[in-house]
LUMLO-596459 format. One record per atom (N, C-alpha, C, O, CB): residue in one letter; atom name; x, y, z. Coordinates in nm, 3 decimals, always signed. Each point is the difference from the previous one (the first is absolute). Glycine has a CB too. Layout:
# LUMLO-596459
+---------+-------+---------+---------+---------+
! residuo ! atomo !      c1 !      c2 !      c3 !
+---------+-------+---------+---------+---------+
!       A !    CA !       X !       Y !       Z !
...
+---------+-------+---------+---------+---------+
END
This chain:
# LUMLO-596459
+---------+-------+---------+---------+---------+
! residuo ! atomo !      c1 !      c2 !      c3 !
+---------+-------+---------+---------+---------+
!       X !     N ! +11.027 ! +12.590 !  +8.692 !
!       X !    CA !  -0.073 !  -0.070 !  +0.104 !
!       X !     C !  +0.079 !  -0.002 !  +0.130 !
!       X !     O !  -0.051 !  +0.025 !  +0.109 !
!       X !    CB !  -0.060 !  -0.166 !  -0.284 !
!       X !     N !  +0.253 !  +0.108 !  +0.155 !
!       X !    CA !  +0.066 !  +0.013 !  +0.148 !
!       X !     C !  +0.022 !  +0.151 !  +0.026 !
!       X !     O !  +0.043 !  +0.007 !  +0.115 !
!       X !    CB !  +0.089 !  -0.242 !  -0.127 !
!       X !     N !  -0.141 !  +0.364 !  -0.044 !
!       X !    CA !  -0.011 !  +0.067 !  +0.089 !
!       X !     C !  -0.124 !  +0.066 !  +0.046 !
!       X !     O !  -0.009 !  +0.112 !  +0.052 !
!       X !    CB !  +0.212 !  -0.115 !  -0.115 !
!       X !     N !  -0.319 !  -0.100 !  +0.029 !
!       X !    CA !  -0.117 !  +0.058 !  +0.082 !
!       X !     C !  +0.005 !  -0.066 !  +0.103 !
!       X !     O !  -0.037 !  +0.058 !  +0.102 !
!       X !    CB !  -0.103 !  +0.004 !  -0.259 !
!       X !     N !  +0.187 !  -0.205 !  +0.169 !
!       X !    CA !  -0.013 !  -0.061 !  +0.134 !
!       X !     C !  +0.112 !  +0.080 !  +0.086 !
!       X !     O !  -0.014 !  +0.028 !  +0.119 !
!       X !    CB !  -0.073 !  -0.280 !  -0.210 !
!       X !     N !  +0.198 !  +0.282 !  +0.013 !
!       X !    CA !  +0.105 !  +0.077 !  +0.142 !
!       X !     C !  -0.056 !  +0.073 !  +0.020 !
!       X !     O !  +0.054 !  +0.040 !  +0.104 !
!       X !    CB !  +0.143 !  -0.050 !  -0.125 !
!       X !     N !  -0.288 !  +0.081 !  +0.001 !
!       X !    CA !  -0.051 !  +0.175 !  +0.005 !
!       X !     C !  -0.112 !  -0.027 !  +0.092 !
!       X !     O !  -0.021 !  +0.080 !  +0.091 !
!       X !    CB !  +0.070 !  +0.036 !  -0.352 !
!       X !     N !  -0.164 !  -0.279 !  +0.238 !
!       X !    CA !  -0.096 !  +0.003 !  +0.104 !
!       X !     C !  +0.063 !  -0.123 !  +0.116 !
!       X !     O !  -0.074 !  +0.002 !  +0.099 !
!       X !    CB !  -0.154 !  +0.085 !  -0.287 !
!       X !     N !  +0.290 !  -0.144 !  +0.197 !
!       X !    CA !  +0.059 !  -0.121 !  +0.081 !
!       X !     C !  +0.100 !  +0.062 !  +0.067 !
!       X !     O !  -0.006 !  +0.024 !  +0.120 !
!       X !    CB !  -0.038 !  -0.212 !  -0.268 !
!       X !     N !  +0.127 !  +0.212 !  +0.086 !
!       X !    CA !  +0.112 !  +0.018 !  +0.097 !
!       X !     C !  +0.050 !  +0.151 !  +0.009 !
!       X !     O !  +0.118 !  +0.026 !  -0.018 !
!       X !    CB !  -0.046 !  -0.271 !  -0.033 !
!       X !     N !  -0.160 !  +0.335 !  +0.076 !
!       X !    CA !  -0.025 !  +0.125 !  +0.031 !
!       X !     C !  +0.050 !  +0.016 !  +0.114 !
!       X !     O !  +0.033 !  -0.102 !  +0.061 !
!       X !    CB !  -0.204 !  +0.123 !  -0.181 !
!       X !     N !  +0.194 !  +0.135 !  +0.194 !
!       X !    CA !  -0.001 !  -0.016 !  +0.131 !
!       X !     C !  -0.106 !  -0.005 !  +0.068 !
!       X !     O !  -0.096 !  +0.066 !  -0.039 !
!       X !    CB !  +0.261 !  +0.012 !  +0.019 !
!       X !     N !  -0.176 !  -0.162 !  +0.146 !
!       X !    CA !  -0.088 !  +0.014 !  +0.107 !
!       X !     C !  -0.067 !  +0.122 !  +0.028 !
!       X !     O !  +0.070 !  +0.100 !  -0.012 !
!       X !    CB !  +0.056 !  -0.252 !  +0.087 !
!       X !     N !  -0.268 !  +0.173 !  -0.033 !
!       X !    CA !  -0.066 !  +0.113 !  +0.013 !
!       X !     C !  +0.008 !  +0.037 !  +0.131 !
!       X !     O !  -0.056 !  +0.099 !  +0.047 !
!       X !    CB !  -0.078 !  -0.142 !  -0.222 !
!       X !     N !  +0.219 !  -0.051 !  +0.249 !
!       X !    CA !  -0.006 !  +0.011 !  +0.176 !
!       X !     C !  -0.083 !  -0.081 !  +0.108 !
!       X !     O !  -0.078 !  -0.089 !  -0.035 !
!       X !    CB !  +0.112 !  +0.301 !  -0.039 !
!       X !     N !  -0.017 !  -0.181 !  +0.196 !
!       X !    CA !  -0.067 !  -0.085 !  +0.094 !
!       X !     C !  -0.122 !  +0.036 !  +0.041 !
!       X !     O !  -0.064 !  -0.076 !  +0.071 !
!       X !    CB !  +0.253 !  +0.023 !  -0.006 !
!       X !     N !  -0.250 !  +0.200 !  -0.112 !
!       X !    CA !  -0.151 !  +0.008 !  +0.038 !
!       X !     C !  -0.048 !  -0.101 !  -0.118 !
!       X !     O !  -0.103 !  -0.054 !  +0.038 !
!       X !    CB !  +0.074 !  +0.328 !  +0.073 !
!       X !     N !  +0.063 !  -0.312 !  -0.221 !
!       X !    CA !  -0.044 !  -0.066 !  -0.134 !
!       X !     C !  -0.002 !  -0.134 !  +0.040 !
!       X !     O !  -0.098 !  -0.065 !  -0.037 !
!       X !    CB !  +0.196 !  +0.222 !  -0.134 !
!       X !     N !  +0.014 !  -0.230 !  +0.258 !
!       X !    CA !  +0.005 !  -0.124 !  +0.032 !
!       X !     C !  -0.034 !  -0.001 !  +0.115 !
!       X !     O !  -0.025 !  -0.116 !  +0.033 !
!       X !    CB !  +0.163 !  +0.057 !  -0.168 !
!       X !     N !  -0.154 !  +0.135 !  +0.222 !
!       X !    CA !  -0.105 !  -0.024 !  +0.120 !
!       X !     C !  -0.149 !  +0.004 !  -0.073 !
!       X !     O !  -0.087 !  -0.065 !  +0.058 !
!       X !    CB !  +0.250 !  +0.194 !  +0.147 !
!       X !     N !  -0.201 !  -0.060 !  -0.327 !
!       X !    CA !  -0.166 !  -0.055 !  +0.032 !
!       X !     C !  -0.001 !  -0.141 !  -0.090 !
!       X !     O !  -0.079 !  -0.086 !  +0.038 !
!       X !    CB !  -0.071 !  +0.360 !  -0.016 !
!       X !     N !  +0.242 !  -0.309 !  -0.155 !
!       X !    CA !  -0.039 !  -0.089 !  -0.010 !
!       X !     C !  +0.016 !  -0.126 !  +0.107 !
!       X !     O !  -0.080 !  -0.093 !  -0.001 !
!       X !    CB !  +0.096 !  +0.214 !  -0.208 !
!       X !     N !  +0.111 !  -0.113 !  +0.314 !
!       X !    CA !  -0.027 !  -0.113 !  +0.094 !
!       X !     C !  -0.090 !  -0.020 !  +0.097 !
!       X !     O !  -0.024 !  -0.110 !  +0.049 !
!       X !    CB !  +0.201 !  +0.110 !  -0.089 !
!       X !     N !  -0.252 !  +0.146 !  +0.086 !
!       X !    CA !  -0.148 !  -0.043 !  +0.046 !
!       X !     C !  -0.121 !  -0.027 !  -0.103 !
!       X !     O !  -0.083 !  -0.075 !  +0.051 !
!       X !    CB !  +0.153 !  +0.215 !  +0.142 !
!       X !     N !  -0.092 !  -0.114 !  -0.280 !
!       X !    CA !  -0.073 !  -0.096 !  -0.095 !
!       X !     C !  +0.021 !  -0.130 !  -0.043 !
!       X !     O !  -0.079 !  -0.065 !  -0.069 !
!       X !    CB !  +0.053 !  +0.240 !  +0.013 !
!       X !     N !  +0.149 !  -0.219 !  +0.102 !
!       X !    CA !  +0.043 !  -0.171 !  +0.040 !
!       X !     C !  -0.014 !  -0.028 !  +0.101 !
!       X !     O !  -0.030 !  -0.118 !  +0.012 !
!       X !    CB !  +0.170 !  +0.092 !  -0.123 !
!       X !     N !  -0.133 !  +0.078 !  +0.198 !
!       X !    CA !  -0.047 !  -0.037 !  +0.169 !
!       X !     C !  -0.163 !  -0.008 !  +0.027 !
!       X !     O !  -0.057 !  -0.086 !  +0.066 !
!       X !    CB !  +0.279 !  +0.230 !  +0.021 !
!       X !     N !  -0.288 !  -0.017 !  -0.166 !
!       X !    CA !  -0.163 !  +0.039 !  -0.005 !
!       X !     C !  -0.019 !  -0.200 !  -0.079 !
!       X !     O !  -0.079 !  -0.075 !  +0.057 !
!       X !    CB !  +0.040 !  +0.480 !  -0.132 !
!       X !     N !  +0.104 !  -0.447 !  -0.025 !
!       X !    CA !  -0.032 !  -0.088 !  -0.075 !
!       X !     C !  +0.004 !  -0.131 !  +0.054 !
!       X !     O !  -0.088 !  -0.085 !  -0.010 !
!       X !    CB !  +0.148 !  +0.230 !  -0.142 !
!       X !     N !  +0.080 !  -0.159 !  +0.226 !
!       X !    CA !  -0.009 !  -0.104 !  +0.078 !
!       X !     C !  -0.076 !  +0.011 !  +0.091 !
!       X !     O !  -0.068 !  -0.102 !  -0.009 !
!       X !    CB !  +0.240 !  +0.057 !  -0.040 !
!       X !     N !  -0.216 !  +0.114 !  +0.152 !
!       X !    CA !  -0.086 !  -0.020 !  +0.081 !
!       X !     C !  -0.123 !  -0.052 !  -0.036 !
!       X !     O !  -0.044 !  -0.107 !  +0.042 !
!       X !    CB !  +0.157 !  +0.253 !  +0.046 !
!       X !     N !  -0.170 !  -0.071 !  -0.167 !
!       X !    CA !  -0.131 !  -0.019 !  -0.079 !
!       X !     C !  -0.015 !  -0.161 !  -0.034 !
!       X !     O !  -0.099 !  -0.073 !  -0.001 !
!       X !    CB !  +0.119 !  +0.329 !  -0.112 !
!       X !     N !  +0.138 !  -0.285 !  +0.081 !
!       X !    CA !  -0.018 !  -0.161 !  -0.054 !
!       X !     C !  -0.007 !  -0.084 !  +0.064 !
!       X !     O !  -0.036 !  -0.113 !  -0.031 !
!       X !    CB !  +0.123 !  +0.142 !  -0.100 !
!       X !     N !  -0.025 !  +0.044 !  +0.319 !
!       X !    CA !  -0.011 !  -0.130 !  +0.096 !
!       X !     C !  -0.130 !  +0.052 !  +0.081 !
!       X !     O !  -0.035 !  -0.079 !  +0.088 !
!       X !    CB !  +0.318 !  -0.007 !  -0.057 !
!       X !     N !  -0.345 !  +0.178 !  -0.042 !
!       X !    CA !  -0.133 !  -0.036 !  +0.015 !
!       X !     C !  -0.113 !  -0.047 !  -0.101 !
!       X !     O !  -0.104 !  -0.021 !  +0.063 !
!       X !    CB !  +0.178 !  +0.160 !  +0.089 !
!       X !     N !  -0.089 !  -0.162 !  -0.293 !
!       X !    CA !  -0.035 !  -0.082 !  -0.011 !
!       X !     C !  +0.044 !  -0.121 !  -0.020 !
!       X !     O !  -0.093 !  -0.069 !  -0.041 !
!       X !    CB !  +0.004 !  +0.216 !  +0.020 !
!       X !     N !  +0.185 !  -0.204 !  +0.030 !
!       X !    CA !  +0.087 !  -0.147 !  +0.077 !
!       X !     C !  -0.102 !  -0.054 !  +0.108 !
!       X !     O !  -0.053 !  -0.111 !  -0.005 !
!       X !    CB !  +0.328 !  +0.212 !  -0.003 !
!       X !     N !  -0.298 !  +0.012 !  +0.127 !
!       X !    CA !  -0.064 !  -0.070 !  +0.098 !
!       X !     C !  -0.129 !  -0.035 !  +0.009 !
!       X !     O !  -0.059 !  -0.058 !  +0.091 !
!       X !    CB !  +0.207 !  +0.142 !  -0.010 !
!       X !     N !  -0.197 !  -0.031 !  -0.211 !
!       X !    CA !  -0.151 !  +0.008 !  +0.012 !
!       X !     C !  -0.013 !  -0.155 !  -0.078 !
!       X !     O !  -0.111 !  -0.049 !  +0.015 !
!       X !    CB !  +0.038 !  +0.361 !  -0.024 !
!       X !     N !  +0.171 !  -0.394 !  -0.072 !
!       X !    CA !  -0.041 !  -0.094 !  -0.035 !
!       X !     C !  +0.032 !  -0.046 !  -0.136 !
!       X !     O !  +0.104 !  +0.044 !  -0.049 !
!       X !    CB !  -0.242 !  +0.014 !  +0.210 !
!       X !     N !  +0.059 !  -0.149 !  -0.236 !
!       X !    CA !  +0.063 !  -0.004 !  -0.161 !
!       X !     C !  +0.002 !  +0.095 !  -0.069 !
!       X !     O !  -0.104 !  +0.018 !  -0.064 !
!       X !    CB !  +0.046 !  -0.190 !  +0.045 !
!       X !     N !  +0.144 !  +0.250 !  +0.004 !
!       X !    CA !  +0.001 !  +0.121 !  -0.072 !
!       X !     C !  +0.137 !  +0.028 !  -0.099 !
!       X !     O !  +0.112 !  +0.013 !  +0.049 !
!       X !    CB !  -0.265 !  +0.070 !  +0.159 !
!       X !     N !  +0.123 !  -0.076 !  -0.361 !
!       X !    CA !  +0.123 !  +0.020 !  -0.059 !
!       X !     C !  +0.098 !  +0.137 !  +0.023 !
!       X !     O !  -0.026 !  +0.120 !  -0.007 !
!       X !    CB !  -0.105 !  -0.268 !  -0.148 !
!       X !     N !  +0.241 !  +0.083 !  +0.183 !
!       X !    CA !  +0.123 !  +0.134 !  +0.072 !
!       X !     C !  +0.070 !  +0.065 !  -0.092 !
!       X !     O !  +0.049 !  +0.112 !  +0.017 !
!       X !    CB !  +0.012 !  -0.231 !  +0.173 !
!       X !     N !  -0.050 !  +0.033 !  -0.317 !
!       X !    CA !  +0.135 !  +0.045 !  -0.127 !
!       X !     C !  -0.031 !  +0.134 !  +0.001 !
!       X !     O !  +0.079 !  +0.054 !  +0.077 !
!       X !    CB !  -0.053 !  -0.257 !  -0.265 !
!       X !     N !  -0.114 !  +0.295 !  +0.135 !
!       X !    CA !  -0.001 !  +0.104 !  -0.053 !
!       X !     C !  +0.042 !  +0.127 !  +0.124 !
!       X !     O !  +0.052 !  +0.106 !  -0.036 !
!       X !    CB !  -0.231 !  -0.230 !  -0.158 !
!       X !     N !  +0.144 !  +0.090 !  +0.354 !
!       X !    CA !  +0.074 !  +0.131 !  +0.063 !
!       X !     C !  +0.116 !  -0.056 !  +0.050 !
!       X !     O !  +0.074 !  +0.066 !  +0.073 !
!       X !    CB !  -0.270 !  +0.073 !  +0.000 !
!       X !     N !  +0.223 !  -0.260 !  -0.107 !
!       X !    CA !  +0.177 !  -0.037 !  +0.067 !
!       X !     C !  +0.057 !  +0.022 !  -0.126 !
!       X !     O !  +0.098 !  +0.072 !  +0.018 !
!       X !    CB !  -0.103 !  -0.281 !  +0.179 !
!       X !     N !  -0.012 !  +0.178 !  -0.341 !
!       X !    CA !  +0.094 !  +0.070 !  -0.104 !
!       X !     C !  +0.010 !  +0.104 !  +0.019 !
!       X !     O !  +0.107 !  +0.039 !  +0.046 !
!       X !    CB !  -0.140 !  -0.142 !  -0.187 !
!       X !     N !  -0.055 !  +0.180 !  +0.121 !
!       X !    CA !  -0.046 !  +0.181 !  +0.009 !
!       X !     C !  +0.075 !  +0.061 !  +0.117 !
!       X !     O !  +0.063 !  +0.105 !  -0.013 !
!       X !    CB !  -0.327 !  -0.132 !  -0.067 !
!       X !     N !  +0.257 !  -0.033 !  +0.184 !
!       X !    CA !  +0.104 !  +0.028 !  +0.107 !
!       X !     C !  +0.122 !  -0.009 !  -0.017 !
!       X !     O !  +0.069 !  +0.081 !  +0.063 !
!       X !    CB !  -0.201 !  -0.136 !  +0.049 !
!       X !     N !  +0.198 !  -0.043 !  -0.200 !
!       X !    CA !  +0.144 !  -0.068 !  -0.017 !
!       X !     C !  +0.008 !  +0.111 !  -0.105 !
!       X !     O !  +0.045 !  +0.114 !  +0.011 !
!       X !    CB !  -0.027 !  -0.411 !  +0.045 !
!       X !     N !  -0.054 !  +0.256 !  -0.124 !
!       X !    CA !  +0.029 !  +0.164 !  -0.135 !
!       X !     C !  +0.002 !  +0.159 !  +0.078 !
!       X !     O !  +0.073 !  +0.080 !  -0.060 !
!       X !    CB !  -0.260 !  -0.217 !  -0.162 !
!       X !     N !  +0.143 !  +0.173 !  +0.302 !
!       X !    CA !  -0.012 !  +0.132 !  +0.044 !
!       X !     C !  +0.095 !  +0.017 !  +0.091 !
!       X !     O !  +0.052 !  +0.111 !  +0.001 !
!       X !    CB !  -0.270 !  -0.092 !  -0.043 !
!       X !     N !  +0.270 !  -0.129 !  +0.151 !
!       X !    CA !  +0.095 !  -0.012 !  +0.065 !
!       X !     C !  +0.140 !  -0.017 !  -0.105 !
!       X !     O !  +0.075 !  +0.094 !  +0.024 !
!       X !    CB !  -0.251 !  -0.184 !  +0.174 !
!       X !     N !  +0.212 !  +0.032 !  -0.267 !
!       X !    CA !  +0.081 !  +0.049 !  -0.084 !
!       X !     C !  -0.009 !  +0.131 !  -0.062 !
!       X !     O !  +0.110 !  +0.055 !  +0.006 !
!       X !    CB !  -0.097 !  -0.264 !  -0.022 !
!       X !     N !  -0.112 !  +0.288 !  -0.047 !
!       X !    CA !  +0.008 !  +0.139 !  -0.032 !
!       X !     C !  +0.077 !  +0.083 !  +0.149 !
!       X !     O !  +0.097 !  +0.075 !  +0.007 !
!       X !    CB !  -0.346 !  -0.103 !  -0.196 !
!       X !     N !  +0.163 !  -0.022 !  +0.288 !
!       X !    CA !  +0.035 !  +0.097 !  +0.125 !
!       X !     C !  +0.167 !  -0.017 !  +0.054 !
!       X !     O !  +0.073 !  +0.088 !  +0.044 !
!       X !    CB !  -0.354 !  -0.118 !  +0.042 !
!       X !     N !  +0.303 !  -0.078 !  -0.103 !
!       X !    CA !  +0.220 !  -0.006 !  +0.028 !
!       X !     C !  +0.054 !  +0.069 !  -0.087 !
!       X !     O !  +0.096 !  +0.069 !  +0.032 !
!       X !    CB !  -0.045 !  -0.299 !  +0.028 !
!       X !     N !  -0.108 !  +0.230 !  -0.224 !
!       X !    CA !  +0.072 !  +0.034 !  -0.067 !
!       X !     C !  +0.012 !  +0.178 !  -0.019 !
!       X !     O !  +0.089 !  +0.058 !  -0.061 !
!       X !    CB !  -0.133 !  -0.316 !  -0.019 !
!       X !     N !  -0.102 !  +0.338 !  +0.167 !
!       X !    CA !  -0.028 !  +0.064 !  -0.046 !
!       X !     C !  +0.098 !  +0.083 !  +0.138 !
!       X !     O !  +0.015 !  +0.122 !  -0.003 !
!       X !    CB !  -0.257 !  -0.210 !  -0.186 !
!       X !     N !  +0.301 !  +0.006 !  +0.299 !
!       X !    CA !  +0.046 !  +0.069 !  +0.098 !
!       X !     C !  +0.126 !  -0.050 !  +0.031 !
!       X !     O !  +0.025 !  -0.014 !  +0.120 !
!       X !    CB !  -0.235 !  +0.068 !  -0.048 !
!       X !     N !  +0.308 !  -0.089 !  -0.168 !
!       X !    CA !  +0.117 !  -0.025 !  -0.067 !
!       X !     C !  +0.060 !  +0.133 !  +0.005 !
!       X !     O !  -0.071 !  +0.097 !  -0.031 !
!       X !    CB !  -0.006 !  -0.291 !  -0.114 !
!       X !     N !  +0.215 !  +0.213 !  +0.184 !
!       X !    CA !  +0.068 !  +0.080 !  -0.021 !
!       X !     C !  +0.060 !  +0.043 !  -0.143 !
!       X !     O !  +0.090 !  -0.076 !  -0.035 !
!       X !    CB !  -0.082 !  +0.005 !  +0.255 !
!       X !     N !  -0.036 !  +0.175 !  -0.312 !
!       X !    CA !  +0.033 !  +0.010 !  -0.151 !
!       X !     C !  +0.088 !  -0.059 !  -0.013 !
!       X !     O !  -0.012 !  -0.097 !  -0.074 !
!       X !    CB !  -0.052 !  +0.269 !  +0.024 !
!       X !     N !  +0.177 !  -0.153 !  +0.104 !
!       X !    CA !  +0.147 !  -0.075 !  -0.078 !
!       X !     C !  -0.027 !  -0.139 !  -0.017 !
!       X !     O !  +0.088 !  -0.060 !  -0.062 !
!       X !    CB !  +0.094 !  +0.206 !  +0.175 !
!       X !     N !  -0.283 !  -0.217 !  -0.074 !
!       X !    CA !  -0.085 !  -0.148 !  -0.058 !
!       X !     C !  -0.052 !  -0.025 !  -0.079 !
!       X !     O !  -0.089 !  -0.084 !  +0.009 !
!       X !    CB !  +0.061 !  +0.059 !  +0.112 !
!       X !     N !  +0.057 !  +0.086 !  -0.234 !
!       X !    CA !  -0.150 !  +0.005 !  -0.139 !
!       X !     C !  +0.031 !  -0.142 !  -0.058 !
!       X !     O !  -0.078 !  -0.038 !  -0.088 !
!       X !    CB !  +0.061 !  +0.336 !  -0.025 !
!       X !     N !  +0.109 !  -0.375 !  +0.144 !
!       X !    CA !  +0.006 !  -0.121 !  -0.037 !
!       X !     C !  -0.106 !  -0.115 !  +0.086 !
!       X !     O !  -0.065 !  -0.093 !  -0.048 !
!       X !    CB !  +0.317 !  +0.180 !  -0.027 !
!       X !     N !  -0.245 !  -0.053 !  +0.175 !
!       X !    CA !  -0.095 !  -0.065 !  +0.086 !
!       X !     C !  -0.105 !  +0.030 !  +0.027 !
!       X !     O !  -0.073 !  -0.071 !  +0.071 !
!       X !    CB !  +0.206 !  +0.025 !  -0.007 !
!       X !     N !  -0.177 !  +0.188 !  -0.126 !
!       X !    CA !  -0.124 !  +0.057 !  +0.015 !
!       X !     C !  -0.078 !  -0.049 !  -0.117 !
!       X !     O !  -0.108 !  -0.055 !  +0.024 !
!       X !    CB !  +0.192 !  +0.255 !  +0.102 !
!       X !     N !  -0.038 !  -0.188 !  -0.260 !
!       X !    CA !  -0.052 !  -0.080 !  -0.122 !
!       X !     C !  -0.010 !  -0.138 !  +0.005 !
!       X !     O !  -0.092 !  -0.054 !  -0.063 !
!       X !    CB !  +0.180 !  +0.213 !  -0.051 !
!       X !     N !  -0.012 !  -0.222 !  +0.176 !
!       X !    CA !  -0.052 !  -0.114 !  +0.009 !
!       X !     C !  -0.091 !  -0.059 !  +0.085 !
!       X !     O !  -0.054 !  -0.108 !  -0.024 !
!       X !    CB !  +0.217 !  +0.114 !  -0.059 !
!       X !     N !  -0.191 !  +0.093 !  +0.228 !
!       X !    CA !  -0.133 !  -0.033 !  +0.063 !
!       X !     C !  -0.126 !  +0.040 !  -0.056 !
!       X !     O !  -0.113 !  -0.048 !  +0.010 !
!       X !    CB !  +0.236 !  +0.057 !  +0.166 !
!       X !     N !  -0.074 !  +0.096 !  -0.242 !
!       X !    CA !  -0.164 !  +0.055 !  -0.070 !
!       X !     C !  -0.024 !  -0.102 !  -0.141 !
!       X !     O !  -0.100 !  +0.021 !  -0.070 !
!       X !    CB !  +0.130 !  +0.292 !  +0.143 !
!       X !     N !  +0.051 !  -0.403 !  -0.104 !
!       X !    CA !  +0.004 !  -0.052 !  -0.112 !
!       X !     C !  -0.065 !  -0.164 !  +0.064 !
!       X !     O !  -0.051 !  -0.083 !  -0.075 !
!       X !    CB !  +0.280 !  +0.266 !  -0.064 !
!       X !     N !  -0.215 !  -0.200 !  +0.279 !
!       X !    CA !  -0.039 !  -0.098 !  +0.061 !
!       X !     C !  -0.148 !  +0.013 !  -0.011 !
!       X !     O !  -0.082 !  -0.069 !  -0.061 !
!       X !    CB !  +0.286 !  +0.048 !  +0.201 !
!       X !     N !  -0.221 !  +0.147 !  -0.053 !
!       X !    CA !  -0.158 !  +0.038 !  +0.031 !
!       X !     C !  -0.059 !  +0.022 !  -0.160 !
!       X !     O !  -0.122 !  -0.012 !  -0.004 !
!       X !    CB !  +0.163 !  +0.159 !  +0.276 !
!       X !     N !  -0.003 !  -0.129 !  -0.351 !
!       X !    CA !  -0.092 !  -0.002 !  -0.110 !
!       X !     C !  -0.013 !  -0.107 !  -0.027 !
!       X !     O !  -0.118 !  -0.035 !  +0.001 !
!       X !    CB !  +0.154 !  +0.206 !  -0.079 !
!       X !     N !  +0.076 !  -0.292 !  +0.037 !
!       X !    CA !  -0.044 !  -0.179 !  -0.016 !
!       X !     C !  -0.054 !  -0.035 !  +0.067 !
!       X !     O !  -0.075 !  -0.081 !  -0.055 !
!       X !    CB !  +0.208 !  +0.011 !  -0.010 !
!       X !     N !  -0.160 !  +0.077 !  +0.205 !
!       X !    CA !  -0.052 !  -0.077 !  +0.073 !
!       X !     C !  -0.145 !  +0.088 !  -0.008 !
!       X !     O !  -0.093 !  -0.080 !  +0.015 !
!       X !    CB !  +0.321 !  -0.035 !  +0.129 !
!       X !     N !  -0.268 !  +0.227 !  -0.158 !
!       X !    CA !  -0.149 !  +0.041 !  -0.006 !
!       X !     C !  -0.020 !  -0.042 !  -0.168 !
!       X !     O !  -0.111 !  -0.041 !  -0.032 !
!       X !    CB !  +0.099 !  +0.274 !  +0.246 !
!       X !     N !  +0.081 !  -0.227 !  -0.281 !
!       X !    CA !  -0.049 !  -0.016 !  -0.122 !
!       X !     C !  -0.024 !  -0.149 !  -0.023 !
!       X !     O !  -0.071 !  -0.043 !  -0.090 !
!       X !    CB !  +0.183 !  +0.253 !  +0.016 !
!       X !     N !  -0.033 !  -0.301 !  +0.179 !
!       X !    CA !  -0.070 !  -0.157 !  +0.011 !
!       X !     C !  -0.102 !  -0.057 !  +0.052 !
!       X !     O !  -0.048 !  -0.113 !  -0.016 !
!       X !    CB !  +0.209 !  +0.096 !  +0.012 !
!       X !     N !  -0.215 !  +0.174 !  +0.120 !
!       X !    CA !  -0.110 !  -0.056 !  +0.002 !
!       X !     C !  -0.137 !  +0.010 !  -0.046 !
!       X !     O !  -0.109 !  -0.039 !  +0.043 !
!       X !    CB !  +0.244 !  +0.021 !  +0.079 !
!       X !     N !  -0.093 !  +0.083 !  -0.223 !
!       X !    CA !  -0.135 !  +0.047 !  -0.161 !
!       X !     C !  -0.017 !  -0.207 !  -0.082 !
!       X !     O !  -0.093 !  -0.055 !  -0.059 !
!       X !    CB !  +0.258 !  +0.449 !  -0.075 !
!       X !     N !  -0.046 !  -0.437 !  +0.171 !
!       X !    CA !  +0.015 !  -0.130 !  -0.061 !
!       X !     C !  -0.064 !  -0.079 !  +0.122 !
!       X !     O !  -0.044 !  -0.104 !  -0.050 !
!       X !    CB !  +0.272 !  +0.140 !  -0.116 !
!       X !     N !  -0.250 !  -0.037 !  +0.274 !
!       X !    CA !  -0.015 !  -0.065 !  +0.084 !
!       X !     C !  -0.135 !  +0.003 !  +0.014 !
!       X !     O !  -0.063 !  -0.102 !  +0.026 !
!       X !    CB !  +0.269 !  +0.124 !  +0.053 !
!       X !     N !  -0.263 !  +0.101 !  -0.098 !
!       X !    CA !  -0.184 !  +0.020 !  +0.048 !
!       X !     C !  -0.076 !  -0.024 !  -0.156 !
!       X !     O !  -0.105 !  -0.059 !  -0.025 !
!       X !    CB !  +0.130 !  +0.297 !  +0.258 !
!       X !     N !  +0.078 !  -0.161 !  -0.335 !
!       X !    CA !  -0.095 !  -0.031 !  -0.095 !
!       X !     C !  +0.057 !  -0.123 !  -0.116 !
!       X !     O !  -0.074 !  -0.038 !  -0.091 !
!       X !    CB !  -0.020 !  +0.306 !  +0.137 !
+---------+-------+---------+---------+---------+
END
């Protein structure tokens, strides 16, 4: 079991075209969330987690290799925190 997680967690980084798109699909997410913010009562959890999870994929994914310690543990962030919010909606 621990060496599937070293093998998918703390792998090397795929680079910064990889963590540049997931951090605009956190930016695409937050935005989205503060416009509907302005429109009124509207529940936010699901694109501000979804954002917080993808923005962690995207640092980790544009991490310099010699970081696989800090790269596994951001991608290990972004999976708890998206996988909390399966607990949160449903």
């Amino acid at each position: 079991m621990r060496d599937v997680l070293d093998a998918t967690l703390f792998r090397e980084p795929e680079g910064w075209r990889s963590g540049a798109l997931w951090l605009v699909l956190s930016a695409g997410l937050f935005v989205y969330a503060a416009v509907l913010s302005s429109r009124g009562d509207v529940d936010l959890t699901v694109p501000v987690v979804l954002g917080t999870s993808f923005a962690c994929l995207g640092a980790a994914e544009s991490l310099p290799s010699v970081r696989r310690t800090a790269v596994g543990l951001l991608r290990s962030a972004g999976v708890l925190v998206g996988g909390a919010l399966l607990f949160v909606v449903f």
